[in-house]
C-alpha positions in Angstrom: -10.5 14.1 -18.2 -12.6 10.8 -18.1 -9.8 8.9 -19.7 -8.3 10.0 -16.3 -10.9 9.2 -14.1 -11.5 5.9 -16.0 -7.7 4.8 -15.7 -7.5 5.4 -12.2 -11.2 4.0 -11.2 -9.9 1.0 -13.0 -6.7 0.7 -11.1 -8.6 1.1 -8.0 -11.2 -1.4 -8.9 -8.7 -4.1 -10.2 -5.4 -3.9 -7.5 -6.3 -2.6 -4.3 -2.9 -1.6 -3.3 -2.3 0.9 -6.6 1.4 2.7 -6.1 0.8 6.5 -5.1 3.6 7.4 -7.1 1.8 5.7 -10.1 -1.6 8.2 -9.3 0.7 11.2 -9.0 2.5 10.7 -12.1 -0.8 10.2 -14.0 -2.0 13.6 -12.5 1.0 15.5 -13.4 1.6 14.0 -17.0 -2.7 15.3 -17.5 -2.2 18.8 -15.3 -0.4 20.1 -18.4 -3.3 19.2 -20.3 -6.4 19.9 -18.6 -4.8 22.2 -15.5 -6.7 23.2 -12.3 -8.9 20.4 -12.5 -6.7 17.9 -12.5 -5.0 19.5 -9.6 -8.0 19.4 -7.7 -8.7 15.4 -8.3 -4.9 14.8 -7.1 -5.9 16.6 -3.9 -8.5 14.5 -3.9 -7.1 11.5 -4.6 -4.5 12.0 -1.5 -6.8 12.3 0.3 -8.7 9.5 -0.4 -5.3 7.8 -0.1 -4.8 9.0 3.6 -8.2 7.8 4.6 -7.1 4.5 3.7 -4.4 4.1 6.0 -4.8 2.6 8.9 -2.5 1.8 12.0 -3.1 -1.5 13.8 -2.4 -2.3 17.6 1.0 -2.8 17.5 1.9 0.4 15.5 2.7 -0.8 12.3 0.5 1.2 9.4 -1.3 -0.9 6.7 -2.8 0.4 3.5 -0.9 2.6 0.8 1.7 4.9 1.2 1.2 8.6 1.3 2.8 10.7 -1.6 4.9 12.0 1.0 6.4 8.4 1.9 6.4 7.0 -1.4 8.8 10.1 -2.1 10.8 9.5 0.9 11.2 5.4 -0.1 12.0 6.6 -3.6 15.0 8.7 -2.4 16.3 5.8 -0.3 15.5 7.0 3.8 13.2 4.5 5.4 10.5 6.8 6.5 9.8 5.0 10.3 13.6 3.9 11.2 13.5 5.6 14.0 10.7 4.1 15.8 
């Protein structure tokens, strides 16, 4: 578990805009291994990824993507066309 804590502290430390879809493919490849506590840091982790977003004045939303959009981008539907 603090290989996995390490990896992703680093990531964080050293590229500010880390890919969610990077932290939730860490999480699942270690859930097999170490189980509900890993589950519990990727809870955490999107959440620390939500508080990170921010929306400016015009609407348009800065920071990383939620694991929810990063999903929707991967499938190929732009998550705010319709706005």
């Amino acid at each position: 578990m603090s290989k996995f804590i390490l990896e992703i502290s680093q990531q964080r430390n050293f590229n500010s805009f880390v890919k969610a879809d990077d932290i939730r493919k860490r999480a699942n490849d270690l859930n097999e291994e170490f189980g509900s506590i890993v589950q519990f840091l990727k809870f955490s982790l999107i959440a620390d990824l939500r508080c990170l977003r921010t929306i400016d004045k015009k609407g348009f939303q800065n920071g990383l993507p939620t694991i929810e959009e990063s999903e929707i981008q991967r499938d190929g539907v732009k998550p705010f066309e319709n706005f």
